[in-house]
N, C-alpha and C positions, 0 to 999 in steps of 0.2 A: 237322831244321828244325822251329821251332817253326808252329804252325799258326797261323794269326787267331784268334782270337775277333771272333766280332759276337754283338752281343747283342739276340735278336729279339725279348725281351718288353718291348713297351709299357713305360713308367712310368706308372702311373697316378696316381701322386701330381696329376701336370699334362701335359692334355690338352693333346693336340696341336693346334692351332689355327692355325697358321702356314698352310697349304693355303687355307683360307677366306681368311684376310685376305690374301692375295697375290689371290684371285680377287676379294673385292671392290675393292682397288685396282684390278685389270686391269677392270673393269667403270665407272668412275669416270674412270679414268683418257681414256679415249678414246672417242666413241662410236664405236658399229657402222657399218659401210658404210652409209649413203644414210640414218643417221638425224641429222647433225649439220645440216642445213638443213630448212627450210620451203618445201613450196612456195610457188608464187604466188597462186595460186590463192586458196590457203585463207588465208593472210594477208591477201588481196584482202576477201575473204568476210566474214574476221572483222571489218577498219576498217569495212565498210558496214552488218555489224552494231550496231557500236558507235555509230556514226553513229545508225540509227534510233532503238537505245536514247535516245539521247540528244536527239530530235528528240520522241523518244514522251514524252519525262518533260516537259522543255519546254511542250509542247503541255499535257500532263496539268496542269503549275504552271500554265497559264495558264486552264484550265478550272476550274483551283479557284480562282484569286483570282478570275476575274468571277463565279463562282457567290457568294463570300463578300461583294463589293462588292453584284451583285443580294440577295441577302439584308437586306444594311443598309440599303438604300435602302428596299427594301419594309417593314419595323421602322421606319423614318424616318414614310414615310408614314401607314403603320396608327398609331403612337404621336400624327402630326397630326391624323388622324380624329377619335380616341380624343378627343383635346381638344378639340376640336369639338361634338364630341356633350355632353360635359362643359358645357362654355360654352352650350351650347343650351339645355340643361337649364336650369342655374342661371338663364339667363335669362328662362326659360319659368315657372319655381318664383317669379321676381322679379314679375315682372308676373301671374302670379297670384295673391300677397298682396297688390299693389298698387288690383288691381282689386274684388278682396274685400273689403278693406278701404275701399274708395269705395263697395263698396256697401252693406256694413255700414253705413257713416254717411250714407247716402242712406236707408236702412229705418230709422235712428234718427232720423234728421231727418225722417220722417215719421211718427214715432210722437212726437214731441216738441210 
């Protein structure tokens, strides 16, 4: 009788790979006992989180549009101020060449 041959050395031309990818399939393929659900809990958890996130940003947008509207109001008024003081002046500069000027020709008119 002839006997088998098997051939026990490796080829190494091309690694054997087969082993892994059969194990990452079976990894993929199904999860593990009591990992394919969520609890309740923690799903509970996470919406209430999400929630304040979104309560906290909210709130944050609304503290920055009054903080940017208070700003322009205050630029509103300081800019009316500003002209004010402006108009004062000019009007203060106006009636004192006008009065200078009357008395100029009141000290002329009496050297005349």
């Amino acid at each position: 009788m002839a006997e088998p041959t098997t051939d026990s050395a490796p080829d190494s031309a091309e690694p054997d790979e087969a082993p892994f990818a059969q194990a990452e399939q079976a990894d993929t393929a199904r999860p593990a006992q009591g990992e394919g659900t969520l609890n309740t809990q923690i799903t509970d958890a996470l919406a209430a989180a999400n929630a304040a996130a979104r309560d906290t940003t909210t709130a944050a947008l609304a503290q920055v549009i009054a903080q940017a509207a208070g700003l322009a109001l205050l630029n509103a008024v300081n800019a009316q101020q500003n002209a004010y003081v402006a108009a004062n002046a000019t009007v203060l500069a106006t009636v004192n060449r006008i009065l200078g000027a009357g008395a100029l020709r009141a000290e002329k008119g009496a050297d005349v």
